[in-house]
MARRO-31231 format. One record per residue: residue number from 1; residue in three letters; x, y, z of N, C-alpha, C in turn. Coordinates in steps of 0.2 Angstrom, whole numbers. Layout:
N
NUM, ALA, X, Y, Z, X, Y, Z, X, Y, Z .
...
END
This chain:
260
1, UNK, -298, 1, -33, -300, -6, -35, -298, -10, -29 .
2, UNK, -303, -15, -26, -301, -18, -20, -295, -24, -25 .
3, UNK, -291, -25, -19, -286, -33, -23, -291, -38, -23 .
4, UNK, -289, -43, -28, -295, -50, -29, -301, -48, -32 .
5, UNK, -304, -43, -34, -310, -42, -36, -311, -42, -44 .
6, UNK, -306, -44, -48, -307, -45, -54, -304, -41, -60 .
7, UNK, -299, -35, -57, -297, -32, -61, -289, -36, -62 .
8, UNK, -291, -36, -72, -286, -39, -75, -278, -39, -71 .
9, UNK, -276, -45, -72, -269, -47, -71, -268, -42, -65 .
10, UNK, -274, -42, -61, -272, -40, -52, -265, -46, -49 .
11, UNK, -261, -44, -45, -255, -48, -43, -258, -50, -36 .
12, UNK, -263, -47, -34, -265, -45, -26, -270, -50, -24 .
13, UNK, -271, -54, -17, -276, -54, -16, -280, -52, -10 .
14, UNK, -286, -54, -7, -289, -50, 0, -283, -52, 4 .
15, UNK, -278, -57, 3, -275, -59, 8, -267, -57, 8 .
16, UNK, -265, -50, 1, -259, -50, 3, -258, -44, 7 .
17, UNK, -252, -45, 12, -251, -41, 16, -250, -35, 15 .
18, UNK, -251, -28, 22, -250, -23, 17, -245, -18, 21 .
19, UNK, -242, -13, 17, -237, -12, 21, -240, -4, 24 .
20, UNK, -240, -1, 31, -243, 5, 30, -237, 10, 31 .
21, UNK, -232, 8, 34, -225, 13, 35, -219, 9, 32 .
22, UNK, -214, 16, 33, -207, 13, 29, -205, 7, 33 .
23, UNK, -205, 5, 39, -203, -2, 42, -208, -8, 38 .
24, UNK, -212, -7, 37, -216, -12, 35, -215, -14, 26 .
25, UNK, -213, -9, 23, -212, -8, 17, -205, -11, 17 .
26, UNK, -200, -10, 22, -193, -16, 20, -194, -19, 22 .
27, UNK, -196, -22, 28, -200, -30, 30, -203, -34, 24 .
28, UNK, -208, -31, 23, -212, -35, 16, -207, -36, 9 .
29, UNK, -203, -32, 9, -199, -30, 1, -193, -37, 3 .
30, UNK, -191, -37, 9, -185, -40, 11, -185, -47, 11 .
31, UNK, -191, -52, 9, -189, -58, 10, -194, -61, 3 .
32, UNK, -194, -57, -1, -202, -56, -7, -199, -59, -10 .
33, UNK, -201, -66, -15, -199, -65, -21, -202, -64, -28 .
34, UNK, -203, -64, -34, -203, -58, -39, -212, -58, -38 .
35, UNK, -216, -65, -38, -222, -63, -38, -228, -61, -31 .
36, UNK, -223, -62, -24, -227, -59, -19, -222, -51, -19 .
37, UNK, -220, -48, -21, -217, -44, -23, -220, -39, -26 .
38, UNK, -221, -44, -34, -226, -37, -35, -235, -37, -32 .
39, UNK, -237, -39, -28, -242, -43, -25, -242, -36, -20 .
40, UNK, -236, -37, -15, -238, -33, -9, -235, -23, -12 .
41, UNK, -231, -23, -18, -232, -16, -19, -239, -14, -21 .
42, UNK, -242, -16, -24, -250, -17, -27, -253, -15, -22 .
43, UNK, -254, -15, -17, -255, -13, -10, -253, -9, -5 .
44, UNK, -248, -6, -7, -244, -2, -3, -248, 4, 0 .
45, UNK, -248, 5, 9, -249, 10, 9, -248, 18, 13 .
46, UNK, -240, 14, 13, -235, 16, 17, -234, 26, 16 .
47, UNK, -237, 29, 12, -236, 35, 9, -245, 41, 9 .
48, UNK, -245, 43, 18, -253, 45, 16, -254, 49, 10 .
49, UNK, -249, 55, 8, -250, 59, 4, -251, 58, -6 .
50, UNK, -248, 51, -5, -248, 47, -13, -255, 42, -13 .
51, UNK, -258, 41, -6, -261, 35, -4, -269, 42, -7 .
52, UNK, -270, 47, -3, -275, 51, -3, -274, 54, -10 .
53, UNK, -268, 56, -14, -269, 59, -20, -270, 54, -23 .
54, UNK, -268, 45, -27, -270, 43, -29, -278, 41, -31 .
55, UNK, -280, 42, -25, -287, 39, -24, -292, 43, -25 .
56, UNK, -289, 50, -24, -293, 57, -25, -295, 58, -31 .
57, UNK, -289, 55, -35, -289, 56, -44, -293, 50, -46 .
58, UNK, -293, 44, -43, -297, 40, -46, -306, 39, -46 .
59, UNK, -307, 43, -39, -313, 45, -39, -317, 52, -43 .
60, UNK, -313, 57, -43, -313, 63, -49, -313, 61, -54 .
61, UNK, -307, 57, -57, -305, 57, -63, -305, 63, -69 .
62, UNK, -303, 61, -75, -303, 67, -78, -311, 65, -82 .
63, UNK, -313, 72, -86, -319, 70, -87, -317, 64, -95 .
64, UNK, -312, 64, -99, -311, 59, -105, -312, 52, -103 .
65, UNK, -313, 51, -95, -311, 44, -93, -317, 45, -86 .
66, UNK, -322, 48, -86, -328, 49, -82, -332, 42, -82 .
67, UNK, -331, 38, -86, -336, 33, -85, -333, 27, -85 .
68, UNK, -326, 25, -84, -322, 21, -82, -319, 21, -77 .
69, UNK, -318, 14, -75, -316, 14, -67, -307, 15, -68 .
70, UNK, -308, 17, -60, -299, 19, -60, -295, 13, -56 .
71, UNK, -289, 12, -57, -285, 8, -52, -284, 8, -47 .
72, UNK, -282, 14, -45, -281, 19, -41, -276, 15, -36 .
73, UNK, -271, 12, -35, -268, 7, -32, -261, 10, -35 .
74, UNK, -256, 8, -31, -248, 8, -34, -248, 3, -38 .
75, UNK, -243, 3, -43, -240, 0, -48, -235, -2, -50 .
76, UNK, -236, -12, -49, -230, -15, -50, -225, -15, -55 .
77, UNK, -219, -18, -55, -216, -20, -60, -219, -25, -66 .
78, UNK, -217, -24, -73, -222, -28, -77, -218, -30, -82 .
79, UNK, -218, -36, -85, -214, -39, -90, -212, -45, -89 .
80, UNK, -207, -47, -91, -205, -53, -93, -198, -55, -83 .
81, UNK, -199, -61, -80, -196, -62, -74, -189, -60, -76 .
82, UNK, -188, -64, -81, -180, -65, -82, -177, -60, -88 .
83, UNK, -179, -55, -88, -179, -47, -94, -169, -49, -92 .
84, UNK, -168, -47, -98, -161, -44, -101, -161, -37, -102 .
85, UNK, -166, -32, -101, -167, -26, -102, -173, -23, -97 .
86, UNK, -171, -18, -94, -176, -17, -88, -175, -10, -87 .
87, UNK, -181, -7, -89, -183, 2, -89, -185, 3, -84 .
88, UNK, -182, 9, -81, -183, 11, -75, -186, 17, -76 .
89, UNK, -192, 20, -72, -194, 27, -75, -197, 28, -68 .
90, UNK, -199, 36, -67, -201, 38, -61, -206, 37, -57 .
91, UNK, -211, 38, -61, -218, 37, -57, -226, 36, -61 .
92, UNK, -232, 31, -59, -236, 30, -63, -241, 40, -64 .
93, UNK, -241, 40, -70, -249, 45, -72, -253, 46, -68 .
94, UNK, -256, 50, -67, -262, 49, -61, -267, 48, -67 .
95, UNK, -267, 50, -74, -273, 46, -78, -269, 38, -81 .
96, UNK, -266, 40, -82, -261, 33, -86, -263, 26, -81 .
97, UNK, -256, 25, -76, -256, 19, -75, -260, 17, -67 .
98, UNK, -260, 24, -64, -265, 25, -61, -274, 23, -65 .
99, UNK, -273, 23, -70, -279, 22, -71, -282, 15, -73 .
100, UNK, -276, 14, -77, -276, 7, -81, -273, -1, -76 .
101, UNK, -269, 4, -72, -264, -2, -67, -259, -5, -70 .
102, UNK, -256, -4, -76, -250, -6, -79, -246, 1, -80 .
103, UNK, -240, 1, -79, -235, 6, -79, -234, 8, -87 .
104, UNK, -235, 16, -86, -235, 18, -95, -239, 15, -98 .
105, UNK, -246, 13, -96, -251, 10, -100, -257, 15, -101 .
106, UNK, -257, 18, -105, -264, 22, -106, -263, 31, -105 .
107, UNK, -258, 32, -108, -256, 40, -109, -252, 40, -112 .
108, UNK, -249, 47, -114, -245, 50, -121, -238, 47, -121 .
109, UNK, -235, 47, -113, -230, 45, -113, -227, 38, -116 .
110, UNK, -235, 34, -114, -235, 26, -116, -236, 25, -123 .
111, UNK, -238, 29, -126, -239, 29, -134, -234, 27, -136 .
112, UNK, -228, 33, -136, -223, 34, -138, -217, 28, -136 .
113, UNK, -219, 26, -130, -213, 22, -128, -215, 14, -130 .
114, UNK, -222, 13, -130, -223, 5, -132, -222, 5, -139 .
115, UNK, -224, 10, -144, -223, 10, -152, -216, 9, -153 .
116, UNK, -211, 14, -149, -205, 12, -151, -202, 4, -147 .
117, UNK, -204, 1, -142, -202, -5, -138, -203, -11, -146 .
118, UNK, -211, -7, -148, -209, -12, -154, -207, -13, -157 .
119, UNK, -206, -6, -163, -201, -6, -166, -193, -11, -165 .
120, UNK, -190, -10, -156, -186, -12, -157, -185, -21, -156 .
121, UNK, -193, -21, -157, -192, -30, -156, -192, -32, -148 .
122, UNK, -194, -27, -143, -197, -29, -135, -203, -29, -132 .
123, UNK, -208, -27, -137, -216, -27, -136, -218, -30, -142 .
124, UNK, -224, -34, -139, -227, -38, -146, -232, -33, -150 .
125, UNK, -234, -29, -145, -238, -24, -148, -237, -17, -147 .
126, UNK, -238, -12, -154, -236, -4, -152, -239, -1, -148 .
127, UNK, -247, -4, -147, -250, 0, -142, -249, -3, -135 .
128, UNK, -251, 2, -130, -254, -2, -123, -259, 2, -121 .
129, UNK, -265, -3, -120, -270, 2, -119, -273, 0, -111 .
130, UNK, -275, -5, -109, -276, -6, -101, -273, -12, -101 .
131, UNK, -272, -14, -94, -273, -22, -94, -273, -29, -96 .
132, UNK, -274, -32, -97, -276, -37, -101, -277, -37, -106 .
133, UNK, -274, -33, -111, -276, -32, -118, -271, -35, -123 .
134, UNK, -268, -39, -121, -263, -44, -124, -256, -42, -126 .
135, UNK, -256, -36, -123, -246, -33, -125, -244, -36, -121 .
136, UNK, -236, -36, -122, -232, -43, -120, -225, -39, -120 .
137, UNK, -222, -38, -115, -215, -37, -116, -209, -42, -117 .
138, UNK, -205, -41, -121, -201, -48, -124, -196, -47, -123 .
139, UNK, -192, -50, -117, -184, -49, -113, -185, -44, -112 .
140, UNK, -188, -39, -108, -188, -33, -104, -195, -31, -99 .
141, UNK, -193, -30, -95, -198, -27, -89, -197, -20, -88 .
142, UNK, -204, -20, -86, -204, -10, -85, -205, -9, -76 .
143, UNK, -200, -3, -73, -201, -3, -65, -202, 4, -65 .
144, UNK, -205, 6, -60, -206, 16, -58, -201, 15, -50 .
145, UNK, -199, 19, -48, -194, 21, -43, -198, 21, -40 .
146, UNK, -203, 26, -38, -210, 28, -35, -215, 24, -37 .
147, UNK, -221, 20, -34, -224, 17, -35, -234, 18, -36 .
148, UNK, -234, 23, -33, -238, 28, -34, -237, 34, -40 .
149, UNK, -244, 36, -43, -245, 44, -45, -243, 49, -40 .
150, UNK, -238, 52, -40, -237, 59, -35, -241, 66, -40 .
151, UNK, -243, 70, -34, -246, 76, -36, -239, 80, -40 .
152, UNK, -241, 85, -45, -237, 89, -49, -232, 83, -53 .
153, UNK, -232, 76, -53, -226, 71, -53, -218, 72, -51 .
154, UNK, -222, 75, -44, -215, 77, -40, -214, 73, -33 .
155, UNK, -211, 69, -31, -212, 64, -26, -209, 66, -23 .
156, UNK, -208, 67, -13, -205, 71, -10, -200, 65, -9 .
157, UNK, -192, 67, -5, -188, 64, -4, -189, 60, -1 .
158, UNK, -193, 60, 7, -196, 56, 9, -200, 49, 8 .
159, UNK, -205, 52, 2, -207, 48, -1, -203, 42, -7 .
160, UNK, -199, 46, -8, -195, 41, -13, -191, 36, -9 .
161, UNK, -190, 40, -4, -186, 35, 1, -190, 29, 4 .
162, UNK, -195, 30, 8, -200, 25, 8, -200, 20, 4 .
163, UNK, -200, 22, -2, -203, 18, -8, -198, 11, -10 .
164, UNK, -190, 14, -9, -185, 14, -11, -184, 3, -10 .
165, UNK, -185, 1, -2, -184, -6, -4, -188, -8, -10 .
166, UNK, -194, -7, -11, -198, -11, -17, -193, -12, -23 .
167, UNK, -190, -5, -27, -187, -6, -32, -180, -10, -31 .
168, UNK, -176, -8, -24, -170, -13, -24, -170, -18, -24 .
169, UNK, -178, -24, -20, -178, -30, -20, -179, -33, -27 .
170, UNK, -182, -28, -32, -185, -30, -37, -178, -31, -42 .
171, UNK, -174, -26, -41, -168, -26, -46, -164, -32, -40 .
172, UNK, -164, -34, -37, -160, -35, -35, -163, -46, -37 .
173, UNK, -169, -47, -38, -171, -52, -40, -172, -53, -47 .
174, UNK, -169, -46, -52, -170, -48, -60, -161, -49, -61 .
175, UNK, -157, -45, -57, -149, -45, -58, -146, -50, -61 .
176, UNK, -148, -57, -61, -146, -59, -62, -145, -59, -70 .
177, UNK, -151, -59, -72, -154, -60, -80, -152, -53, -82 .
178, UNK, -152, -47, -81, -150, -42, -83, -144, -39, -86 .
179, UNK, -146, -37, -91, -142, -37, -95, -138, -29, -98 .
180, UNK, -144, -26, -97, -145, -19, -99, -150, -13, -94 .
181, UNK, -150, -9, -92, -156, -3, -90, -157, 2, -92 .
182, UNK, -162, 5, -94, -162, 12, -97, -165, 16, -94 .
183, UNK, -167, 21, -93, -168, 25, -90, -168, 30, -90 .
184, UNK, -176, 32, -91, -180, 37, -92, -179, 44, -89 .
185, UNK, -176, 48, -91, -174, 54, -87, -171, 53, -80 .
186, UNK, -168, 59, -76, -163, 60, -73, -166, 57, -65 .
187, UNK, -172, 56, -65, -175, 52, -59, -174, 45, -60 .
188, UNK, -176, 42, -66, -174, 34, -67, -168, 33, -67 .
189, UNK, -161, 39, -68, -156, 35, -69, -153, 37, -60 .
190, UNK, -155, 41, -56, -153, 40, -50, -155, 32, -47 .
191, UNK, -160, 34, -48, -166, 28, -46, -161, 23, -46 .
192, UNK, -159, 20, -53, -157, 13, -55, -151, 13, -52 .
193, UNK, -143, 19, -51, -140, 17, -50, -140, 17, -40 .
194, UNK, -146, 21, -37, -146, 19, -31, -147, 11, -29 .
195, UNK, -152, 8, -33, -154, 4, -33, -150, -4, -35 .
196, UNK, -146, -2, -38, -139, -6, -41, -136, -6, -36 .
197, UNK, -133, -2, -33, -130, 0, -28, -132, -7, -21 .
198, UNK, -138, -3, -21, -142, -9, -16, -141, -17, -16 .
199, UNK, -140, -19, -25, -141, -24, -25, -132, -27, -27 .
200, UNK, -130, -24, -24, -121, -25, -22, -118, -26, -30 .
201, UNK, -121, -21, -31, -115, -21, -40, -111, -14, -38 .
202, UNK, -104, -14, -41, -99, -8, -39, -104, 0, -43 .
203, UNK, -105, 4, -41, -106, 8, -45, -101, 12, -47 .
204, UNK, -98, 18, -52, -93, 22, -55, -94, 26, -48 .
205, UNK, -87, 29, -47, -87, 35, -44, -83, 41, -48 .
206, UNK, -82, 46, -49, -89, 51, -44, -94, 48, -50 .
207, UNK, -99, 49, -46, -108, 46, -50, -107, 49, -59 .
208, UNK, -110, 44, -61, -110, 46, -67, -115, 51, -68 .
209, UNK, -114, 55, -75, -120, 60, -77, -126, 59, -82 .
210, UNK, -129, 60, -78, -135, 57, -84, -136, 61, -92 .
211, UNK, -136, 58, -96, -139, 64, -101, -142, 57, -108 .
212, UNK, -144, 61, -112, -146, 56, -116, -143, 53, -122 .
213, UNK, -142, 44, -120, -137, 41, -124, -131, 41, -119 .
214, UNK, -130, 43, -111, -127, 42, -109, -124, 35, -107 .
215, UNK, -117, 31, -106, -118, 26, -104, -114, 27, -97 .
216, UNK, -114, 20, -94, -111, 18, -88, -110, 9, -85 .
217, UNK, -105, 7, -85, -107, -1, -82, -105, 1, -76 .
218, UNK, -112, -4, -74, -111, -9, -67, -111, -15, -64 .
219, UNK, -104, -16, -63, -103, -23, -62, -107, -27, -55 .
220, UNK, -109, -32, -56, -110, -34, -51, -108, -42, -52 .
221, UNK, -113, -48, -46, -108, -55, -45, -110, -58, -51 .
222, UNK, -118, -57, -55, -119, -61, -61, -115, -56, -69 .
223, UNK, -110, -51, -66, -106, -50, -73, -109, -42, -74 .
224, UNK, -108, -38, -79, -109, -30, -81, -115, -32, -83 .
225, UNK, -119, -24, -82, -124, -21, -85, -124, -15, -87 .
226, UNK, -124, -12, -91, -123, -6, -94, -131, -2, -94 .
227, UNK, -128, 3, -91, -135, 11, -90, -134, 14, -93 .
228, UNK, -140, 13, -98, -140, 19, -102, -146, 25, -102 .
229, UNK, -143, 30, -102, -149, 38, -101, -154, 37, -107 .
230, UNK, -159, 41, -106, -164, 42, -109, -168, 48, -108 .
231, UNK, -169, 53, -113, -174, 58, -111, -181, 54, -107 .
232, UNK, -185, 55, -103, -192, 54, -104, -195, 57, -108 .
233, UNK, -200, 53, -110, -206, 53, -118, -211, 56, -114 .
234, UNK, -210, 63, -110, -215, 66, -108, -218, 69, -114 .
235, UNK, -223, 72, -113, -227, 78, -118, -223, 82, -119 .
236, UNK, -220, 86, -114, -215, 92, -114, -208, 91, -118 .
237, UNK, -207, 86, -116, -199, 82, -122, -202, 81, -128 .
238, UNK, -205, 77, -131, -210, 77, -136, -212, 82, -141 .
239, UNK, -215, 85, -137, -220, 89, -140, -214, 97, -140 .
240, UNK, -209, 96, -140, -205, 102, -141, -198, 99, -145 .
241, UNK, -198, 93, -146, -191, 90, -150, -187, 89, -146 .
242, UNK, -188, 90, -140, -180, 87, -138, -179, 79, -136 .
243, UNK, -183, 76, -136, -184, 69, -140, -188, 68, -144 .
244, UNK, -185, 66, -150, -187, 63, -156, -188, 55, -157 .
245, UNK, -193, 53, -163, -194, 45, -163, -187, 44, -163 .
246, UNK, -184, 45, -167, -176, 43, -168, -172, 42, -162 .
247, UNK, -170, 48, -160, -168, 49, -152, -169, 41, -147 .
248, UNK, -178, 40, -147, -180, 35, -143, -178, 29, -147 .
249, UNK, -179, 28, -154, -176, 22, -157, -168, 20, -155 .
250, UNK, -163, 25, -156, -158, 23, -154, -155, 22, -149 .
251, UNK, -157, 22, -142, -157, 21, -139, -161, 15, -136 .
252, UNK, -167, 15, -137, -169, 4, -139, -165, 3, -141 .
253, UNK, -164, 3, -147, -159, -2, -151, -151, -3, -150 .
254, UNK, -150, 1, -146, -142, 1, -141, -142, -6, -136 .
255, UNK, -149, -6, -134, -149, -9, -128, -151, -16, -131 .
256, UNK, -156, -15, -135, -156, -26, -138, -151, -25, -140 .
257, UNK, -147, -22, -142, -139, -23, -144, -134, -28, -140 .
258, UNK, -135, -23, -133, -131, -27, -130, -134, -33, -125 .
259, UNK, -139, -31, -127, -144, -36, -122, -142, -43, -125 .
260, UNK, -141, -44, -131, -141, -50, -134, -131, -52, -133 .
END
Protein backbone atom coordinates (compact mmCIF):
# COMPACT_ATOMS: atom_id res chain seq x y z
CA UNK A 1 0.00 0.00 0.00
CA UNK A 2 1.61 3.18 -1.34
CA UNK A 3 1.95 6.06 1.87
CA UNK A 4 -0.98 8.74 1.29
CA UNK A 5 -3.30 6.78 -0.70
CA UNK A 6 -5.97 6.42 1.72
CA UNK A 7 -5.22 3.67 3.91
CA UNK A 8 -6.76 4.29 7.35
CA UNK A 9 -4.70 6.03 10.16
CA UNK A 10 -1.71 5.91 7.36
CA UNK A 11 1.13 8.10 9.45
CA UNK A 12 3.12 8.45 5.93
CA UNK A 13 3.07 10.65 3.29
CA UNK A 14 4.35 10.52 -0.82
CA UNK A 15 6.62 12.87 0.93
CA UNK A 16 8.07 10.92 3.96
CA UNK A 17 11.53 10.08 3.80
CA UNK A 18 12.84 6.72 3.42
CA UNK A 19 15.26 5.00 4.99
CA UNK A 20 17.12 2.20 2.64
CA UNK A 21 20.16 1.07 4.89
CA UNK A 22 21.16 0.92 8.52
CA UNK A 23 22.86 4.52 8.25
CA UNK A 24 19.88 5.90 7.08
CA UNK A 25 17.56 4.26 9.60
CA UNK A 26 19.68 6.14 12.61
CA UNK A 27 19.74 9.19 10.69
CA UNK A 28 16.10 9.43 10.27
CA UNK A 29 15.23 7.66 13.97
CA UNK A 30 17.77 10.27 15.37
CA UNK A 31 16.27 13.70 15.29
CA UNK A 32 12.29 12.19 14.76
CA UNK A 33 9.93 13.21 17.02
CA UNK A 34 6.94 10.76 18.00
CA UNK A 35 4.81 11.51 14.78
CA UNK A 36 7.50 11.86 12.01
CA UNK A 37 8.74 8.78 13.60
CA UNK A 38 6.28 6.77 13.30
CA UNK A 39 5.80 8.21 9.54
CA UNK A 40 9.33 7.35 8.45
CA UNK A 41 9.20 3.54 10.10
CA UNK A 42 6.11 3.06 7.94
CA UNK A 43 8.36 3.16 5.23
CA UNK A 44 11.26 1.72 6.10
CA UNK A 45 13.31 -0.09 3.80
CA UNK A 46 16.37 -0.67 5.10
CA UNK A 47 16.03 -4.61 5.27
CA UNK A 48 15.91 -6.34 1.55
CA UNK A 49 15.14 -9.73 2.96
CA UNK A 50 11.90 -8.35 5.20
CA UNK A 51 11.21 -5.61 2.49
CA UNK A 52 10.82 -8.72 -0.35
CA UNK A 53 9.24 -11.19 2.26
CA UNK A 54 6.70 -8.63 3.41
CA UNK A 55 5.49 -7.76 0.11
CA UNK A 56 5.66 -11.33 -1.15
CA UNK A 57 2.99 -12.24 1.46
CA UNK A 58 0.98 -9.32 0.75
CA UNK A 59 0.64 -10.01 -2.95
CA UNK A 60 -0.11 -14.14 -2.23
CA UNK A 61 -1.74 -13.72 0.78
CA UNK A 62 -3.28 -16.38 2.41
CA UNK A 63 -6.42 -17.67 0.59
CA UNK A 64 -9.02 -16.47 4.15
CA UNK A 65 -7.88 -12.93 3.13
CA UNK A 66 -7.68 -13.51 -0.95
CA UNK A 67 -9.97 -10.62 -1.65
CA UNK A 68 -8.56 -7.99 0.70
CA UNK A 69 -5.82 -5.75 0.17
CA UNK A 70 -2.64 -6.17 2.37
CA UNK A 71 -0.44 -3.49 4.07
CA UNK A 72 2.31 -4.93 3.45
CA UNK A 73 4.64 -1.91 4.91
CA UNK A 74 6.36 -2.07 8.50
CA UNK A 75 4.53 -1.37 11.37
CA UNK A 76 4.61 1.55 13.57
CA UNK A 77 4.09 2.11 17.15
CA UNK A 78 0.41 2.63 18.17
CA UNK A 79 -1.34 4.14 21.15
CA UNK A 80 -1.60 6.69 23.28
CA UNK A 81 1.90 9.47 23.07
CA UNK A 82 2.10 9.73 26.70
CA UNK A 83 1.29 5.60 27.66
CA UNK A 84 2.32 4.81 31.37
CA UNK A 85 2.26 1.35 29.96
CA UNK A 86 4.10 0.38 26.73
CA UNK A 87 4.22 -3.43 25.42
CA UNK A 88 7.00 -4.42 23.54
CA UNK A 89 6.71 -7.62 21.32
CA UNK A 90 8.59 -8.90 18.46
CA UNK A 91 7.53 -8.59 15.18
CA UNK A 92 4.24 -7.76 12.96
CA UNK A 93 2.15 -11.29 11.49
CA UNK A 94 2.81 -11.66 7.83
CA UNK A 95 -1.32 -12.18 7.98
CA UNK A 96 -1.98 -9.89 11.22
CA UNK A 97 -0.56 -6.61 11.09
CA UNK A 98 1.16 -7.10 7.92
CA UNK A 99 -2.12 -7.15 6.68
CA UNK A 100 -4.12 -4.82 8.71
CA UNK A 101 -1.13 -2.12 9.42
CA UNK A 102 -1.66 -2.03 13.11
CA UNK A 103 0.39 -4.10 15.34
CA UNK A 104 -1.38 -7.31 16.81
CA UNK A 105 -4.35 -6.29 14.68
CA UNK A 106 -5.99 -9.08 12.96
CA UNK A 107 -4.69 -12.46 14.28
CA UNK A 108 -4.98 -15.05 17.09
CA UNK A 109 -2.27 -13.60 18.95
CA UNK A 110 -4.43 -10.16 18.85
CA UNK A 111 -7.53 -11.77 19.93
CA UNK A 112 -6.10 -12.77 22.97
CA UNK A 113 -4.05 -9.75 23.90
CA UNK A 114 -6.72 -6.83 22.98
CA UNK A 115 -9.74 -9.03 25.01
CA UNK A 116 -7.52 -9.10 27.91
CA UNK A 117 -6.09 -5.17 27.36
CA UNK A 118 -9.69 -4.69 28.06
CA UNK A 119 -10.41 -6.45 30.56
CA UNK A 120 -7.74 -4.76 32.29
CA UNK A 121 -9.20 -1.36 31.52
CA UNK A 122 -6.40 -0.34 28.47
CA UNK A 123 -8.37 -0.96 25.38
CA UNK A 124 -11.73 0.58 24.71
CA UNK A 125 -12.50 -2.48 22.76
CA UNK A 126 -11.82 -6.49 23.08
CA UNK A 127 -11.43 -6.75 19.59
CA UNK A 128 -9.11 -5.30 17.03
CA UNK A 129 -9.87 -5.99 13.75
CA UNK A 130 -8.08 -3.47 10.99
CA UNK A 131 -7.43 0.05 11.21
CA UNK A 132 -9.69 2.40 11.71
CA UNK A 133 -12.23 0.49 13.39
CA UNK A 134 -12.48 2.66 16.48
CA UNK A 135 -10.25 0.53 19.25
CA UNK A 136 -8.50 2.96 21.34
CA UNK A 137 -5.66 2.10 23.63
CA UNK A 138 -5.86 3.90 27.05
CA UNK A 139 -2.47 5.01 28.86
CA UNK A 140 -0.71 2.32 26.81
CA UNK A 141 1.09 2.04 23.50
CA UNK A 142 1.90 -1.13 21.61
CA UNK A 143 5.89 -1.24 19.93
CA UNK A 144 7.49 -4.49 17.82
CA UNK A 145 11.41 -4.56 18.14
CA UNK A 146 11.47 -5.52 14.47
CA UNK A 147 9.20 -3.62 12.37
CA UNK A 148 8.56 -5.76 9.69
CA UNK A 149 6.99 -9.63 9.23
CA UNK A 150 10.06 -11.72 9.18
CA UNK A 151 9.86 -15.20 7.41
CA UNK A 152 9.47 -18.27 10.12
CA UNK A 153 9.09 -15.12 12.73
CA UNK A 154 12.66 -15.25 12.94
CA UNK A 155 14.46 -12.07 12.41
CA UNK A 156 18.25 -12.31 11.72
CA UNK A 157 20.59 -10.55 14.07
CA UNK A 158 21.43 -8.28 11.68
CA UNK A 159 18.19 -7.51 10.87
CA UNK A 160 17.12 -6.65 14.37
CA UNK A 161 20.11 -4.58 14.65
CA UNK A 162 19.18 -2.40 11.77
CA UNK A 163 15.98 -1.99 13.03
CA UNK A 164 17.21 -1.29 16.42
CA UNK A 165 17.28 2.97 16.42
CA UNK A 166 13.52 2.94 15.40
CA UNK A 167 12.49 1.22 18.87
CA UNK A 168 15.29 3.23 21.06
CA UNK A 169 14.11 6.61 19.53
CA UNK A 170 10.63 5.69 20.35
CA UNK A 171 11.24 4.52 23.92
CA UNK A 172 13.45 6.87 24.26
CA UNK A 173 10.63 9.74 23.44
CA UNK A 174 7.60 7.92 25.52
CA UNK A 175 10.34 7.58 28.90
CA UNK A 176 9.24 10.17 30.24
CA UNK A 177 5.47 9.25 30.69
CA UNK A 178 6.34 5.55 31.17
CA UNK A 179 5.64 4.06 33.78
CA UNK A 180 5.70 0.35 33.26
CA UNK A 181 6.72 -2.27 30.01
CA UNK A 182 5.68 -5.68 29.47
CA UNK A 183 7.00 -7.73 27.43
CA UNK A 184 5.88 -10.39 25.26
CA UNK A 185 8.29 -13.27 25.33
CA UNK A 186 12.09 -13.46 25.68
CA UNK A 187 12.63 -11.30 22.42
CA UNK A 188 10.49 -8.31 23.82
CA UNK A 189 12.05 -8.43 27.08
CA UNK A 190 15.62 -8.15 25.44
CA UNK A 191 14.44 -5.85 23.02
CA UNK A 192 13.09 -3.33 25.96
CA UNK A 193 15.98 -3.74 28.08
CA UNK A 194 18.48 -3.04 25.07
CA UNK A 195 16.41 -0.32 24.28
CA UNK A 196 16.12 1.30 27.81
CA UNK A 197 19.60 1.00 27.94
CA UNK A 198 19.85 3.26 24.83
CA UNK A 199 17.66 5.52 26.32
CA UNK A 200 20.22 6.24 29.40
CA UNK A 201 18.05 4.35 32.12
CA UNK A 202 20.70 2.06 34.35
CA UNK A 203 19.91 -1.42 33.51
CA UNK A 204 20.48 -4.38 36.46
CA UNK A 205 23.50 -6.19 36.03
CA UNK A 206 24.22 -9.43 35.36
CA UNK A 207 20.91 -8.93 32.78
CA UNK A 208 17.93 -9.92 34.18
CA UNK A 209 16.04 -13.20 33.32
CA UNK A 210 13.01 -13.19 31.62
CA UNK A 211 10.36 -15.62 32.64
CA UNK A 212 6.71 -14.92 33.09
CA UNK A 213 5.66 -12.47 35.77
CA UNK A 214 9.23 -11.69 35.91
CA UNK A 215 10.09 -8.21 37.26
CA UNK A 216 13.04 -5.76 37.02
CA UNK A 217 13.45 -1.82 37.48
CA UNK A 218 14.94 0.65 35.39
CA UNK A 219 15.85 3.69 36.46
CA UNK A 220 16.15 6.31 34.40
CA UNK A 221 16.35 10.61 34.53
CA UNK A 222 12.36 10.76 34.63
CA UNK A 223 12.30 8.15 37.89
CA UNK A 224 11.75 3.89 37.66
CA UNK A 225 9.96 1.83 35.33
CA UNK A 226 9.40 -1.60 36.07
CA UNK A 227 9.67 -4.71 33.22
CA UNK A 228 7.64 -7.05 33.58
CA UNK A 229 7.84 -10.77 31.44
CA UNK A 230 5.13 -12.07 29.77
CA UNK A 231 4.64 -15.43 27.87
CA UNK A 232 3.61 -14.38 24.19
CA UNK A 233 -0.06 -15.16 23.26
CA UNK A 234 1.24 -17.15 20.42
CA UNK A 235 -1.08 -20.09 19.11
CA UNK A 236 1.59 -22.53 20.47
CA UNK A 237 1.42 -20.84 24.18
CA UNK A 238 -2.29 -20.79 23.97
CA UNK A 239 -3.28 -23.34 22.42
CA UNK A 240 -1.04 -25.72 24.79
CA UNK A 241 -1.77 -23.96 28.37
CA UNK A 242 1.26 -22.50 28.87
CA UNK A 243 -0.42 -19.22 29.00
CA UNK A 244 -3.62 -18.97 30.28
CA UNK A 245 -6.52 -15.94 30.27
CA UNK A 246 -5.50 -15.86 33.79
CA UNK A 247 -1.90 -15.85 33.34
CA UNK A 248 -2.33 -12.87 30.72
CA UNK A 249 -4.89 -11.09 33.11
CA UNK A 250 -2.41 -11.04 35.93
CA UNK A 251 -0.02 -9.80 34.55
CA UNK A 252 -2.07 -6.61 32.92
CA UNK A 253 -3.27 -5.98 35.99
CA UNK A 254 0.32 -5.79 37.72
CA UNK A 255 0.97 -3.28 35.33
CA UNK A 256 -2.35 -0.65 35.63
CA UNK A 257 -1.27 -1.33 39.09
CA UNK A 258 1.66 0.20 39.16
CA UNK A 259 0.98 2.33 36.24
CA UNK A 260 -1.24 4.41 38.39
Amino acid sequence: MPPGTGWPDDPATADTPVAHDRDDVRRLAGDACLDDLDARVSVCRACPRLVQWREDVAVEKRAAFAGEPYWGRPIAGWGDPEARVLIVGLAPAAHGGNRTGRIFTGDRSGDWLFAALHRAGLAARETSVHAGDGQRLLGARMVAAVRCAPPLNKPTTEERDTCAPWVNREVGLLAPHARVVVALGSFGWDAALRAFRGARFAVPTPKPRFGHGAEATLVGPAGPVVLLGCYHPSQQNTFTGKLTEQMLDDVLGRARALAR
